[in-house]
N, C-alpha and C positions, 0 to 999 in steps of 0.2 A: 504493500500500500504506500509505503514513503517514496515509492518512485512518481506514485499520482500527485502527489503533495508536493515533490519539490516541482517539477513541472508547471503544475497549476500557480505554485509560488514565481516563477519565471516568467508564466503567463502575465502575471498580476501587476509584475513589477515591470516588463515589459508596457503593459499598457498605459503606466502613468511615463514611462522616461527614467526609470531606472533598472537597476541588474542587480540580480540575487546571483550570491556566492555561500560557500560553504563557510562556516567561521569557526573559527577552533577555542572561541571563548564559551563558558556555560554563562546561560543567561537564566536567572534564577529570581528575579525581580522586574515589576512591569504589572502592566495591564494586562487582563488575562478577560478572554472569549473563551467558551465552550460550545462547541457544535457537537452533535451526537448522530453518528453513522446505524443506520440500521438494516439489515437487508442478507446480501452475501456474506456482508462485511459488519459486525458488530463494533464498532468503538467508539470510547468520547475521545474528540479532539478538543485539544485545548491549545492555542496558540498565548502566550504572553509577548506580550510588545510591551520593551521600554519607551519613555514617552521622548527618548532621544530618534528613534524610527517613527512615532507617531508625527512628533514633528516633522519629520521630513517626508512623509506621504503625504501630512495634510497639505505641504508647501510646493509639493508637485502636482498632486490634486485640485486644491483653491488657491493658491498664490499665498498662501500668509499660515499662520499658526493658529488663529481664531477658529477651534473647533470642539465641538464638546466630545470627550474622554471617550467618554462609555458610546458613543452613536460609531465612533468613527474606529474601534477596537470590534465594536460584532461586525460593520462591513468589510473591514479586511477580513477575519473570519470567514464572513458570507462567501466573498466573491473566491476566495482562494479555497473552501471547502467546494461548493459550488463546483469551482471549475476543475477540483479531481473527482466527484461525483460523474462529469462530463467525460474525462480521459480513462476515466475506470471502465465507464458504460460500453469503450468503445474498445476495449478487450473484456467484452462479457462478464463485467464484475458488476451490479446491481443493488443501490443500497437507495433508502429515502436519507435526508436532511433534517434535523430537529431547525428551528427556529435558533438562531444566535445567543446566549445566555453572556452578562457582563456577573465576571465572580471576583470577590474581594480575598478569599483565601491560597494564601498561595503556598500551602501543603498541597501538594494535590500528586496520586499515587500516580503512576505514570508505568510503563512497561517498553517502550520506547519514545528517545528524543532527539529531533532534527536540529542541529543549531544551524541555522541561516545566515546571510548577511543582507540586507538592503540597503544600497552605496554604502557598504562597510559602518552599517549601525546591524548590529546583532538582534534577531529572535529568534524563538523557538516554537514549534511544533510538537506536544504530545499527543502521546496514542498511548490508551491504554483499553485495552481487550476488555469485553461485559459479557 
């Protein structure tokens, strides 16, 4: 499944004017989305973005940093869950979407994690199995 996710992360970051890399930092603090995979594939996805990458989406996205936390943390979520839902479908993998969840705890058990970069600001990607 993490080859749908960085992809889709590529897609994502592609579509605003920047490039995702792999990043060899753990990123363990940030704003933190849950989407929840159900189908072929059972898992919650949890993305945590530091607001040093929020910033910089929002400023690719709308020109400025004026954006609210929680709104703009489930749409990265959405569209990058969303669009490995898309690349999964099309090798026969079939799962639905929960709706975006903004969570404040950031214990969260996990079983695999993606570290990312976007223009070399770090997040992460969990997956853990249900």
């Amino acid at each position: 499944m993490e080859k749908f996710f960085i992809e889709a992360s590529k897609n994502f970051a592609k579509s605003i004017g920047a490039e995702i890399n792999h990043c060899n930092e753990e990123v363990n603090n940030g704003f933190i989305s849950e989407i929840d995979i159900r189908g072929d594939e059972n898992l919650n996805i949890f993305l945590i973005l530091p607001k040093d990458v929020l910033d910089s989406v929002s400023e690719l996205l709308f020109g400025d940093t004026d954006y609210d936390i929680e709104d703009l943390a489930k749409e990265i979520a959405n569209l990058i869950v969303g669009n490995a839902k898309v690349l999964a479908s099309e090798e026969n993998i079939h799962f639905d979407i929960t709706t975006p969840k903004f969570l404040t705890d950031i214990n969260i058990d996990y079983d695999k994690k993606l570290n990312l970069s976007i223009n070399d600001k770090c997040f992460s990607i969990l997956f853990k199995e249900v």
